[in-house]
DRENDO-1510 file (C-alpha; in Angstrom, 1 decimal, always signed):
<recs>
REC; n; res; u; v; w
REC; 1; UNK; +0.0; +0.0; +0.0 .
REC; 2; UNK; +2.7; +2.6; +1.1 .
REC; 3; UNK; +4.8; +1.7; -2.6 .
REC; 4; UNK; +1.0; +2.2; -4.1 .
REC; 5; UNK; +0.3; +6.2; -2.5 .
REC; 6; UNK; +3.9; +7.0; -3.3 .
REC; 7; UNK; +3.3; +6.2; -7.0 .
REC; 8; UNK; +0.4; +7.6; -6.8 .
REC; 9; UNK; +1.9; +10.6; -5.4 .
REC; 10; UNK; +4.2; +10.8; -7.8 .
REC; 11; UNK; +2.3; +10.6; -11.3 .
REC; 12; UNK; +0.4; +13.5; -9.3 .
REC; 13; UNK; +3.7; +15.5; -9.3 .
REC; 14; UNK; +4.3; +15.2; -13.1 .
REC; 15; UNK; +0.8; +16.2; -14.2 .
REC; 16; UNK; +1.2; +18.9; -12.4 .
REC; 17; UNK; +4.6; +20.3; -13.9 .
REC; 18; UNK; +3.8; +19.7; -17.4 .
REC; 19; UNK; +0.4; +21.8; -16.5 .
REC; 20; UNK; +2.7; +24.6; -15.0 .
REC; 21; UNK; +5.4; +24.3; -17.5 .
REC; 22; UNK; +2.3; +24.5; -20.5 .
REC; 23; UNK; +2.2; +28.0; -18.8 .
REC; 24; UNK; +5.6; +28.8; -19.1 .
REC; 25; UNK; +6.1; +28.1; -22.6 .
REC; 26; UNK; +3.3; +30.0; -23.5 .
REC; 27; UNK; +4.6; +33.0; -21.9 .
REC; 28; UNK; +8.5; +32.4; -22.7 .
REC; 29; UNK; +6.9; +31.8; -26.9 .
REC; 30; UNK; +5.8; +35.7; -26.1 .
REC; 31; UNK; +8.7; +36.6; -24.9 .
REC; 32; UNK; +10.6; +34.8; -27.7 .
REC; 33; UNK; +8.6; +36.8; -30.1 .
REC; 34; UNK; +9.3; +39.7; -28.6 .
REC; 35; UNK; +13.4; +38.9; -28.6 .
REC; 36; UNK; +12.9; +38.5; -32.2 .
REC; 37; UNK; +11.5; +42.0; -32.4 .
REC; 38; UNK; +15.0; +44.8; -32.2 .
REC; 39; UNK; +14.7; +47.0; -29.2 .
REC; 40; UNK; +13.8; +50.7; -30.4 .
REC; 41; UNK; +17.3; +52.5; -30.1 .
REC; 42; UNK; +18.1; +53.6; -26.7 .
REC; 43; UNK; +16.3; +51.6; -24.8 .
REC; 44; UNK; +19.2; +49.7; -23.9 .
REC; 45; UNK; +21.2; +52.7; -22.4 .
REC; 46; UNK; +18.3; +53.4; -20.7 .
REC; 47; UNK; +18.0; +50.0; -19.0 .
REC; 48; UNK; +21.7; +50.8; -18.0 .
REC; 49; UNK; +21.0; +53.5; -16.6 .
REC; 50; UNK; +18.3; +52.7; -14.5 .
REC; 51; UNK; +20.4; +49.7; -13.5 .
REC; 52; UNK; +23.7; +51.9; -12.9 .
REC; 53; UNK; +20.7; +54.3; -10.5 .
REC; 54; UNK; +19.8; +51.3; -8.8 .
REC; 55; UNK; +23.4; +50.0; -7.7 .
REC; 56; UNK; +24.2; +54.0; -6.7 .
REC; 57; UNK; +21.3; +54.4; -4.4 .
REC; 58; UNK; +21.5; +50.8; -3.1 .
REC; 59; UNK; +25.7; +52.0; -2.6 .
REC; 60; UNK; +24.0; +54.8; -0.7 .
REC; 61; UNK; +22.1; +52.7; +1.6 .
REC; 62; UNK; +24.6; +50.6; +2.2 .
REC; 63; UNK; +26.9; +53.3; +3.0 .
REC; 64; UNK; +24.0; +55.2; +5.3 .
REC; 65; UNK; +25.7; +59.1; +4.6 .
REC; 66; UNK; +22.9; +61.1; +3.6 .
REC; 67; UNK; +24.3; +63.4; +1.1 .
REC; 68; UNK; +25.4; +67.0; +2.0 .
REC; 69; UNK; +23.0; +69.7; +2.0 .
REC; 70; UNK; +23.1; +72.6; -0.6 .
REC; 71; UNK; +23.9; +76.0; +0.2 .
REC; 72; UNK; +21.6; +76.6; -2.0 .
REC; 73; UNK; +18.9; +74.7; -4.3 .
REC; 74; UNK; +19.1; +73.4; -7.3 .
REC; 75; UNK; +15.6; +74.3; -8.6 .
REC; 76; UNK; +15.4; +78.6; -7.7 .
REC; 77; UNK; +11.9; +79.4; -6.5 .
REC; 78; UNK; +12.0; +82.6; -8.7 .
REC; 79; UNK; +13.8; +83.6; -11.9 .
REC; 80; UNK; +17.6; +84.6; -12.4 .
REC; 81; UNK; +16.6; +87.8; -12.4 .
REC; 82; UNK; +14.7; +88.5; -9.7 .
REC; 83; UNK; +17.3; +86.9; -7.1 .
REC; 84; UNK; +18.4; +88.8; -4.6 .
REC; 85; UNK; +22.3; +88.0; -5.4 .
REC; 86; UNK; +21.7; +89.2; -9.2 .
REC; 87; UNK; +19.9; +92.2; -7.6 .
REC; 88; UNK; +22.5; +93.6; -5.5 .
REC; 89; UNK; +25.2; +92.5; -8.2 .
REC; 90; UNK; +23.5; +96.1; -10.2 .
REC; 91; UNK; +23.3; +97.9; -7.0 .
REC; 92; UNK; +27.0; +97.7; -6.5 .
REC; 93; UNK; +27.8; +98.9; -10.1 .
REC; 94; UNK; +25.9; +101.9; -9.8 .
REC; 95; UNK; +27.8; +102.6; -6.1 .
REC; 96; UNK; +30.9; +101.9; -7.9 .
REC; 97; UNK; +29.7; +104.4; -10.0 .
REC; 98; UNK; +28.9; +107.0; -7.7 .
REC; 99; UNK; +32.6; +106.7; -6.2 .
REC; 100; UNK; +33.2; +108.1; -9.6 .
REC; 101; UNK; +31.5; +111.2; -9.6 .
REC; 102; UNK; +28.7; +109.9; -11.3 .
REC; 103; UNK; +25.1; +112.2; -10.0 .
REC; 104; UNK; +22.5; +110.1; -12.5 .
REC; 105; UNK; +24.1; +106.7; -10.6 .
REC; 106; UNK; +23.4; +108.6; -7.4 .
REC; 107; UNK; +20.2; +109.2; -8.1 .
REC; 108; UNK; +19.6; +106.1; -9.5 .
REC; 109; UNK; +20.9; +104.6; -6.3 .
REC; 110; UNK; +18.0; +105.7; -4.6 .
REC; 111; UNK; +15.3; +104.2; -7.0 .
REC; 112; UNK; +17.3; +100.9; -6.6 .
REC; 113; UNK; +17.2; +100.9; -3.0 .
REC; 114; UNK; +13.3; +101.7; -3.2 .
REC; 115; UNK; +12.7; +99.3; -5.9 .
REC; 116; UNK; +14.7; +96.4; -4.7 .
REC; 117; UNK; +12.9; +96.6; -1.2 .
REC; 118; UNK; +9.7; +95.9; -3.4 .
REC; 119; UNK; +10.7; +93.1; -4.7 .
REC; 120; UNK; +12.5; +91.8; -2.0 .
REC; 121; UNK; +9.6; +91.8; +0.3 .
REC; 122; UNK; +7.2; +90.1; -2.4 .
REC; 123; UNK; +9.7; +87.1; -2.8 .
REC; 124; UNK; +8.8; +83.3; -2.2 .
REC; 125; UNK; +10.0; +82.1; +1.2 .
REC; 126; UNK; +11.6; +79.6; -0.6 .
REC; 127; UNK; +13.8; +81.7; -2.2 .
REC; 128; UNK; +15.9; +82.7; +1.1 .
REC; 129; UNK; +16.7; +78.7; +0.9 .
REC; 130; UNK; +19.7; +80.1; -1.2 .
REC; 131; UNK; +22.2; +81.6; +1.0 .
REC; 132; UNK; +23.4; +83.7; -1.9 .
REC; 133; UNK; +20.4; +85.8; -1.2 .
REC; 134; UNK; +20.5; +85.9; +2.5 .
REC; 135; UNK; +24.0; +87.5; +1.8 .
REC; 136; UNK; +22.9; +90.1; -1.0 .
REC; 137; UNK; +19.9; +90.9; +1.8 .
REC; 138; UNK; +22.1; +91.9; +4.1 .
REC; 139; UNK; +24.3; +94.3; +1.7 .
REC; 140; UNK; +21.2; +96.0; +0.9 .
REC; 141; UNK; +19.8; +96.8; +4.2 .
REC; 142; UNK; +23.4; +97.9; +5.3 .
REC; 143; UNK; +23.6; +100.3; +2.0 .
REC; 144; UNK; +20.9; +101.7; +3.2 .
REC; 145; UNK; +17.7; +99.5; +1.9 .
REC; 146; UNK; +14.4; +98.5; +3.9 .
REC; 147; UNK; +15.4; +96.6; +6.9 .
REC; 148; UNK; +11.6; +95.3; +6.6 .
REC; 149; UNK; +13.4; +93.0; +4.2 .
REC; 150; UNK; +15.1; +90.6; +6.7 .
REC; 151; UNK; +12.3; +89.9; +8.8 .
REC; 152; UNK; +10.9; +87.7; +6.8 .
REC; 153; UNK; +14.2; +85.9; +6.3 .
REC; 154; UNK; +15.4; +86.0; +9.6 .
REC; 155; UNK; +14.4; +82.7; +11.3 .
REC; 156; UNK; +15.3; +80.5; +7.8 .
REC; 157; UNK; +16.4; +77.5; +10.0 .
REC; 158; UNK; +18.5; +76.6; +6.9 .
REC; 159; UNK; +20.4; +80.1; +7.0 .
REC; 160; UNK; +24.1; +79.1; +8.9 .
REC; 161; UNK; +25.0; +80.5; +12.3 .
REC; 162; UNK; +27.1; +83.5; +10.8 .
REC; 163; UNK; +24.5; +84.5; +8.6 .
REC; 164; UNK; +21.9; +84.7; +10.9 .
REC; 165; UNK; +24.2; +86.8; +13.4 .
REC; 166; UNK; +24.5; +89.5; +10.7 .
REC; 167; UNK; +21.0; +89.0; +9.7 .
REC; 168; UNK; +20.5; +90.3; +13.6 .
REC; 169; UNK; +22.9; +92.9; +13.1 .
REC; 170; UNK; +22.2; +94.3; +9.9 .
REC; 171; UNK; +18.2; +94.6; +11.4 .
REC; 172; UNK; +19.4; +96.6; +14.3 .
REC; 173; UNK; +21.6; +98.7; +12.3 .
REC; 174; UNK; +18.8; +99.8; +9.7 .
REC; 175; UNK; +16.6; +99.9; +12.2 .
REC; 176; UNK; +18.8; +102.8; +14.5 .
REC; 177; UNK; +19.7; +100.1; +17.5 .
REC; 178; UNK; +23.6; +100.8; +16.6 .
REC; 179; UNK; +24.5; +99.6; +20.6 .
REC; 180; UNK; +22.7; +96.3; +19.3 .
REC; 181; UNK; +23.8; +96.0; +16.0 .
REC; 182; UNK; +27.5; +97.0; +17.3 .
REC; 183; UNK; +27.0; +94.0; +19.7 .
REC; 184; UNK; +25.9; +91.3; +17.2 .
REC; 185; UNK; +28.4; +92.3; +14.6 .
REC; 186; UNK; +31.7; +93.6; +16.5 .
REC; 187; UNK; +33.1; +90.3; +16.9 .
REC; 188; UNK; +33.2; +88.9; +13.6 .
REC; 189; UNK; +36.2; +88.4; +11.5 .
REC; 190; UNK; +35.1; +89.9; +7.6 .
REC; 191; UNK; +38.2; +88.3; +6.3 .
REC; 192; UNK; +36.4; +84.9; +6.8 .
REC; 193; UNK; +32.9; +86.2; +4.9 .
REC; 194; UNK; +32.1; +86.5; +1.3 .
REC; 195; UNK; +34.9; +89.2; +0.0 .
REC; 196; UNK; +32.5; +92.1; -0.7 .
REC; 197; UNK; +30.3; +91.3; +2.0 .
REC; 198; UNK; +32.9; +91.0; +4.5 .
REC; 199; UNK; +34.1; +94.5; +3.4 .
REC; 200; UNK; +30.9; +95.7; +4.3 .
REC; 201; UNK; +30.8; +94.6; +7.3 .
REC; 202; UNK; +34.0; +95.8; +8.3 .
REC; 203; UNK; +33.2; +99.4; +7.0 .
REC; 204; UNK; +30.1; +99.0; +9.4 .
REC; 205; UNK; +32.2; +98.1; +12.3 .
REC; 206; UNK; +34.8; +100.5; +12.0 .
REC; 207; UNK; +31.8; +103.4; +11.6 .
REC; 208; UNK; +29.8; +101.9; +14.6 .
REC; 209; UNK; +32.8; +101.4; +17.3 .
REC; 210; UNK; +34.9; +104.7; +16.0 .
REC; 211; UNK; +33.8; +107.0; +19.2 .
REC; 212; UNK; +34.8; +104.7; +21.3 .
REC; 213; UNK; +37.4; +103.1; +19.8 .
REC; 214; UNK; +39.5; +105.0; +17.2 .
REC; 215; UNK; +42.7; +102.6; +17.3 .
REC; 216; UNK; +40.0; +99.1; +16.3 .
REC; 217; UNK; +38.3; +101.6; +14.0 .
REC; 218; UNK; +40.7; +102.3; +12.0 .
REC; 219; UNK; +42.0; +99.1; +11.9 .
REC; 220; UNK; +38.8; +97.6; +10.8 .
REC; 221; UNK; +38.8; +100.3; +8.3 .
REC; 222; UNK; +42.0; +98.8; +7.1 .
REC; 223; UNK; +40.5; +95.7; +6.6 .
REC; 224; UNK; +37.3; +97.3; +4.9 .
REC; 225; UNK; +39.7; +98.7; +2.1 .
REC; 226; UNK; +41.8; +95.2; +1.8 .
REC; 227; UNK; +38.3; +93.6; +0.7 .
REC; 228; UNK; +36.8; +95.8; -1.3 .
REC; 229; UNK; +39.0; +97.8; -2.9 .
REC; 230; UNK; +37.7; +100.5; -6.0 .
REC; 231; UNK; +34.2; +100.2; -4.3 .
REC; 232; UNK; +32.5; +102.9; -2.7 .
REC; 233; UNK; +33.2; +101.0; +0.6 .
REC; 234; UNK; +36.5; +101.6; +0.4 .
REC; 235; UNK; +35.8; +105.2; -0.9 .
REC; 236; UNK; +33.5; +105.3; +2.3 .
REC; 237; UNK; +36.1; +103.6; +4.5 .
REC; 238; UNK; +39.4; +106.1; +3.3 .
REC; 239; UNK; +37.1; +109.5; +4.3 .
REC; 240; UNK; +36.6; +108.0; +7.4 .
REC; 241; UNK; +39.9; +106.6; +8.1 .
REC; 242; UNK; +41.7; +110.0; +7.5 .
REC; 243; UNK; +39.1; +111.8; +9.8 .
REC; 244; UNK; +40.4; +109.7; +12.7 .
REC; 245; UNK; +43.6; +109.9; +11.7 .
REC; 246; UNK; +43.7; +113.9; +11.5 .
REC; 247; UNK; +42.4; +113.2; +15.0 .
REC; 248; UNK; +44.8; +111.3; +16.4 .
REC; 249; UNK; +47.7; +113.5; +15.0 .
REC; 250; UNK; +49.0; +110.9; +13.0 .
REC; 251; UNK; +50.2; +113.0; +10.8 .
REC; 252; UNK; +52.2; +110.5; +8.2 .
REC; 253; UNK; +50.0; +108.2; +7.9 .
REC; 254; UNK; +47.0; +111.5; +7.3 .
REC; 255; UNK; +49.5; +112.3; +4.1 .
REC; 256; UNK; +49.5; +108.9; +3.3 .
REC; 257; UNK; +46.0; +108.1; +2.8 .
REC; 258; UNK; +44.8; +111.9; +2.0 .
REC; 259; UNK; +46.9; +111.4; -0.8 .
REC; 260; UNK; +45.7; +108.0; -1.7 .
REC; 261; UNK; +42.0; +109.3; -1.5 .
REC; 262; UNK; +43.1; +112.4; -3.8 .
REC; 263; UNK; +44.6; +110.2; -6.3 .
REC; 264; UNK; +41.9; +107.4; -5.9 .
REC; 265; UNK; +38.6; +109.1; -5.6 .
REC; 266; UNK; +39.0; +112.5; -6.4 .
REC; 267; UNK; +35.8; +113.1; -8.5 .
REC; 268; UNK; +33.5; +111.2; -5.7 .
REC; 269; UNK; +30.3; +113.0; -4.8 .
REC; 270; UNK; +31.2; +112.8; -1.0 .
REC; 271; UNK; +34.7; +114.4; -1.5 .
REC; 272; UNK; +33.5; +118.0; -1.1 .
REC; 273; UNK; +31.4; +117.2; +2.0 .
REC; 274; UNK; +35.0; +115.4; +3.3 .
REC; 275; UNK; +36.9; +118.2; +2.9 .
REC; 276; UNK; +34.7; +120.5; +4.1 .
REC; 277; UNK; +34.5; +118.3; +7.6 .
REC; 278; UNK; +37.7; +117.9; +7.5 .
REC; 279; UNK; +38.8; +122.0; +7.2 .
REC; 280; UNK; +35.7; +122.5; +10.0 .
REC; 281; UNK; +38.0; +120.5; +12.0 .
REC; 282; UNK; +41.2; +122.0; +11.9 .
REC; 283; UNK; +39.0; +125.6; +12.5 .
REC; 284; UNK; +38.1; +124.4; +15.6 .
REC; 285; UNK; +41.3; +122.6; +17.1 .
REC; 286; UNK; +39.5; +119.5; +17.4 .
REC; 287; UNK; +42.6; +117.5; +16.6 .
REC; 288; UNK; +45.7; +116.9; +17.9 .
REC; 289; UNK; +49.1; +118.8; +17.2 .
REC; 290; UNK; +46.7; +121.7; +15.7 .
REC; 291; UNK; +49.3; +123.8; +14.9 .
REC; 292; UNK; +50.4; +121.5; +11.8 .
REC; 293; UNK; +47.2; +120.7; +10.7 .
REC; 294; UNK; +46.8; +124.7; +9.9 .
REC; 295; UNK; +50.0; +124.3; +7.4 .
REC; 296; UNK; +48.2; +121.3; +5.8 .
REC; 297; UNK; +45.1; +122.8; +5.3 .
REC; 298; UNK; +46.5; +125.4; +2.9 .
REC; 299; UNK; +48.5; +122.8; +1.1 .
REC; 300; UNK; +45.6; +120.6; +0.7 .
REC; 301; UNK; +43.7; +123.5; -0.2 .
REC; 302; UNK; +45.7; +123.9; -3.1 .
REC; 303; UNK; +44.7; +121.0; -4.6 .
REC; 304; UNK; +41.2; +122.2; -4.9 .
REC; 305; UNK; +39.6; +123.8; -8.0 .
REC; 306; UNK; +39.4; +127.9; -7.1 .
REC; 307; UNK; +35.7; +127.7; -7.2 .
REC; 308; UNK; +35.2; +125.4; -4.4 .
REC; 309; UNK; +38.0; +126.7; -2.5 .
REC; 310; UNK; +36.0; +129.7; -1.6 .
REC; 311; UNK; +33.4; +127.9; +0.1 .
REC; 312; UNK; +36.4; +126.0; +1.9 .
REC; 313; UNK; +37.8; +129.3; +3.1 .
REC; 314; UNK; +34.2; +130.3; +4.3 .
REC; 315; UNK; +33.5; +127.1; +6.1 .
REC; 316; UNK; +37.0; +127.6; +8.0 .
REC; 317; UNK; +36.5; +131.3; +8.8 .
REC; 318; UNK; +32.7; +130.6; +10.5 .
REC; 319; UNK; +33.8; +127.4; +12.4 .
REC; 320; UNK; +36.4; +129.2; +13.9 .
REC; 321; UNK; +34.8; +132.0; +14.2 .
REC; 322; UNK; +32.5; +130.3; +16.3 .
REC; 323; UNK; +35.9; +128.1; +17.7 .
REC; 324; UNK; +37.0; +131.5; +18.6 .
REC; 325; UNK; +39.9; +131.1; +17.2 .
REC; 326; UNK; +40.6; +134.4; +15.8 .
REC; 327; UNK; +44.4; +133.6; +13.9 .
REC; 328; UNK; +42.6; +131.3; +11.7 .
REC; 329; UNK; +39.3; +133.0; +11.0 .
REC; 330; UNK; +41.0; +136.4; +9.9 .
REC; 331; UNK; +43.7; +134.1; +7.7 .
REC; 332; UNK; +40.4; +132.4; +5.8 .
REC; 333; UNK; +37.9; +135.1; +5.6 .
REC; 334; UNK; +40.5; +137.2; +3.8 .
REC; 335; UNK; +42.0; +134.4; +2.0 .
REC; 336; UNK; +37.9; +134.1; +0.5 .
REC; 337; UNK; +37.6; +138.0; -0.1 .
REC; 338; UNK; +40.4; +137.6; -2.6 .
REC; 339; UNK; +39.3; +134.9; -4.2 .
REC; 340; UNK; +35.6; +136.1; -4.4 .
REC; 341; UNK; +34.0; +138.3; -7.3 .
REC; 342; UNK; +33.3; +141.9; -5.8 .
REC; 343; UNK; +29.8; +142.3; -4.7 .
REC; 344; UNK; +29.3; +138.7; -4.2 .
REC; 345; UNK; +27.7; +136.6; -1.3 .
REC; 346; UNK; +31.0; +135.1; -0.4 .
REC; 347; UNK; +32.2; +138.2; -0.1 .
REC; 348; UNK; +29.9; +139.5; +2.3 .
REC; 349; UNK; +30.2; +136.3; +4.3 .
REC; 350; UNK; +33.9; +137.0; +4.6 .
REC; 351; UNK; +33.5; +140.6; +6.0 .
REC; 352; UNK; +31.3; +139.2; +8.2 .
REC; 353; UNK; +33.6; +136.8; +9.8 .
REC; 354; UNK; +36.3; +138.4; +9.5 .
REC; 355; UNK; +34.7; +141.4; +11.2 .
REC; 356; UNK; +33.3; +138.6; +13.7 .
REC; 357; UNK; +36.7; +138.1; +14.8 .
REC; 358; UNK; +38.0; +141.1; +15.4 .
REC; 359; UNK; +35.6; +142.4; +17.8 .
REC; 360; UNK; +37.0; +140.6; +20.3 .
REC; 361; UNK; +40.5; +141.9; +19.9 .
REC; 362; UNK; +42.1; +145.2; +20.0 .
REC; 363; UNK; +41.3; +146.1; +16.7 .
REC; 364; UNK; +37.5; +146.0; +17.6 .
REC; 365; UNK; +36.8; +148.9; +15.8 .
REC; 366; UNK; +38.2; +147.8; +12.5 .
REC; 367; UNK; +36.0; +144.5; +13.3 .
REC; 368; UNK; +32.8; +147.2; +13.8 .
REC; 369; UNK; +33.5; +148.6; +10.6 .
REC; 370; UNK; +33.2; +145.1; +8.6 .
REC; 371; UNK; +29.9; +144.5; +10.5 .
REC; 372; UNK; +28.3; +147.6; +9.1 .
REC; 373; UNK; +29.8; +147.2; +5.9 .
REC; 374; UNK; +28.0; +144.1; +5.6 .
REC; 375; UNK; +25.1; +144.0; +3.1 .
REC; 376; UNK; +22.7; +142.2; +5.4 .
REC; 377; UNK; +20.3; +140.9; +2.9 .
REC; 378; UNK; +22.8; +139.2; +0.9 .
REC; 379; UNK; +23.1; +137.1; +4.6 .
REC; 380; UNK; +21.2; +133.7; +5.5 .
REC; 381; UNK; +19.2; +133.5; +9.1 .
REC; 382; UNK; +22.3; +131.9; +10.5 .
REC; 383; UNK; +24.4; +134.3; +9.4 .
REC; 384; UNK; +22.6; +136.8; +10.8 .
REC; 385; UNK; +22.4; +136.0; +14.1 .
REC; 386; UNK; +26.6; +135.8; +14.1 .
REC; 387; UNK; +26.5; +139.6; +13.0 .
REC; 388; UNK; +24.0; +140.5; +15.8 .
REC; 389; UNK; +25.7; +138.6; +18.3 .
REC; 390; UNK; +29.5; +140.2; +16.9 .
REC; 391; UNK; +27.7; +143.5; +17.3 .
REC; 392; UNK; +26.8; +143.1; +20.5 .
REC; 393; UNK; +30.3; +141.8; +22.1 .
REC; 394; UNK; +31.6; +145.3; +20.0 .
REC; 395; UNK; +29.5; +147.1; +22.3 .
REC; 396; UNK; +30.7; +145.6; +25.5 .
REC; 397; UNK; +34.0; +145.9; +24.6 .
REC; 398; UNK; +33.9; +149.5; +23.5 .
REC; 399; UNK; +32.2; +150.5; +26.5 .
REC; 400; UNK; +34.0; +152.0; +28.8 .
REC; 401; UNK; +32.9; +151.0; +32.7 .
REC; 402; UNK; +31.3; +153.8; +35.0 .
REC; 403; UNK; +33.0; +154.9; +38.0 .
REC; 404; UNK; +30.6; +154.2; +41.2 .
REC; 405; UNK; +30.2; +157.5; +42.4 .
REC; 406; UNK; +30.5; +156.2; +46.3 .
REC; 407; UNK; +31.8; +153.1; +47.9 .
REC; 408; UNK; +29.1; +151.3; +49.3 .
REC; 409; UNK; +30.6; +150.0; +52.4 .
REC; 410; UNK; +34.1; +150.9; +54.0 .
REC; 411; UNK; +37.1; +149.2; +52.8 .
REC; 412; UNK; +38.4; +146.2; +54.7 .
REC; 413; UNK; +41.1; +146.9; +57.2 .
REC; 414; UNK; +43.4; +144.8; +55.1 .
REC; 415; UNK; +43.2; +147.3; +52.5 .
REC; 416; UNK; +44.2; +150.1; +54.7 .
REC; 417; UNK; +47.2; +148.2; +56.5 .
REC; 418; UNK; +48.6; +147.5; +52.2 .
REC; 419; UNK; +47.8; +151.3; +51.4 .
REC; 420; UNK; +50.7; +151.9; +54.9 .
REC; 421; UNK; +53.1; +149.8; +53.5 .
REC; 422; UNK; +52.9; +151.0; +50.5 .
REC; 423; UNK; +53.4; +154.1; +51.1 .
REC; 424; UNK; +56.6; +153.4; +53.7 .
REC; 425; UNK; +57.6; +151.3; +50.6 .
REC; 426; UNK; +57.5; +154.7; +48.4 .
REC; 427; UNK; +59.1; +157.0; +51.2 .
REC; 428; UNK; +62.2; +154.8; +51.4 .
REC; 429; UNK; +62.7; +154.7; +47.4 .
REC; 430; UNK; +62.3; +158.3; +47.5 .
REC; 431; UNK; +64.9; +158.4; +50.3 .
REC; 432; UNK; +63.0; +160.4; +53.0 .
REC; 433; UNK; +64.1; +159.5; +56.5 .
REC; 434; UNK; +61.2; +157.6; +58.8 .
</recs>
């Protein structure tokens, strides 16, 4: 029985198979047909491909690294032209611009700054995904943009750690909290950011510590000019620089770099306003060894065009007419009388200080004589008020005081035992016997 079930069994098996292998040839006659059939071209690098895909991403598995994430992504959320980086790639050219002279890039800097804010603001969230953009967002807002800008980029998870400190820092800075934005940002070394981003920063720095610290500012103002150099950051970081400088009465190292800036920037729309602060500030002794500085002022004034050097002269005569430093206000109000057409405003700003100054001295009435020369309408409000107030020390001075006509108590007895000596004193010059 057992030798009966086990054939039994067995024939079982075989029906079985041929049934299942019926199936299988049908399918493998299909598959044959299809063999016979050439693949369409390509198909077999595609295959490969997928394969190749397959074994990487296995290979990755295996391995367990997830890869690296971007600093930025590889699909932008808006156009080329719209990012933030290509943005403030323009903006500098036109400030480069300006450090040239240029007024239309001045005034085009403005639009820019307005425009750009726009734009920025209206962005995708995604786009700040790019750290690119995060940079050029902070440029902006310290040129000057709408700090409004980096709020909504501000907590980005994905921004890294240093970013995010000068995404603090450039917030407080546009938004006036210089004590914060000095503390967020004073610590960071711009030699390890982005070139021209790390020369703004260290133009900010050096601006935002120089009260306190003029030695660090300076030196950060060094650094400001090493990473930008031919911007208007290191236009902005030179004017600065010699300022301090002038300040310190390091006088070299002034020639040194006032020459640089000469040679450098000298048709820059902030050079006048420079020069004018710096002149201010050798009229009123604000700076050390003052006595050279007044040597150097007419040397560098030499340098000027003759029709800006009047307004130089002028600025010199009323700051130190105000300084009350007379030497200096009679040497530039008559060094802008003869360089100033007869007749002229300039001219009667120059009698005026020069007059000004004189009223304190000796030669007050020569100084009362310039006053009423003065052709008062030709004169702004301020100026004005500086003749008035000249006019009125003339009258002090010229006034002679009045005699009391009685003393109104006795004088002390100390001033009667001085009047005895003296006069022992005076008998025994005189040689009269006591």
């Amino acid at each position: 029985m057992r030798g009966g079930a086990l054939f039994l069994l067995l024939a079982l098996a075989c029906l079985s198979a041929g049934a299942g292998g019926a199936i299988a040839a049908g399918d493998h006659g299909e598959s044959a047909k299809a063999e016979s059939t050439p693949p369409p071209e390509g198909a077999e690098a595609g295959h490969g491909e997928a394969t190749d895909n397959a074994k990487a991403a296995e290979g990755g598995e295996a391995e367990g690294e997830p890869p690296p994430e971007p600093l930025w992504p590889e699909m932008p959320a808006v156009e080329l032209d719209k990012q933030p980086y290509v943005l403030v790639r323009s903006l500098r050219s036109v400030q480069d611009e300006v450090a040239s002279g240029s007024t239309t890039a001045h005034e085009l800097q403005r639009k820019l700054l307005r425009d750009y804010g726009e734009q920025m603001r209206d962005l995708p969230v995604g786009a700040w995904d790019d750290v690119r953009n995060v940079r050029a967002a902070i440029f902006f807002v310290l040129s000057g943009g709408d700090p409004a800008v980096l709020k909504t980029v501000i907590g980005r998870k994905k921004t890294p750690f240093i970013e995010r400190r000068l995404l603090k820092g450039a917030l407080a800075y546009g938004e006036g909290r210089l004590v914060d934005a000095l503390s967020m940002i004073h610590k960071i070394e711009a030699r390890k950011l982005d070139p021209l981003l790390g020369g703004m920063i260290a133009l900010i720095q050096g601006t935002l510590i120089g009260k306190k610290d003029i030695k660090k500012a300076i030196d950060f103002f060094d650094e400001a000019r090493l990473l930008a150099p031919g911007t208007l950051i290191e236009e902005s970081a030179l004017r600065q620089q010699i300022l301090l400088l002038a300040r310190e009465g390091e006088v070299e190292r002034f020639d040194v770099l006032a020459s640089q800036y000469s040679r450098r920037f000298p048709r820059s729309l902030f050079a006048r306003n420079f020069r004018r602060q710096f002149f201010a500030g050798v009229a009123r002794q604000n700076y050390k060894r003052a006595s050279e500085w007044v040597s150097r002022t007419e040397s560098e004034l030499m340098k000027v065009p003759a029709a800006e050097r009047v307004g130089l002269y002028l600025s010199i005569a009323e700051e130190a007419t105000k300084g009350g430093n007379i030497d200096i206000a009679k040497f530039a109000a008559n060094k802008a009388r003869d360089l100033s057409q007869p007749g002229s405003r300039a001219v009667e700003r120059a009698k005026l200080f020069e007059g000004a100054s004189l009223v304190a001295t000796d030669e007050f009435e020569r100084g009362v004589e310039l006053l009423n020369q003065v052709d008062v309408a030709k004169l702004g409000a301020s100026d004005r008020e500086v003749r008035e107030s000249a006019l009125a020390v003339a009258r002090s001075v010229g006034k002679w005081p009045e005699a009391p006509e009685k003393l109104e108590e006795a004088p002390p007895e100390a001033v009667g035992r001085a009047q005895t000596l003296l006069s022992k004193v005076d008998s025994l010059l005189e040689g009269v016997p006591q």
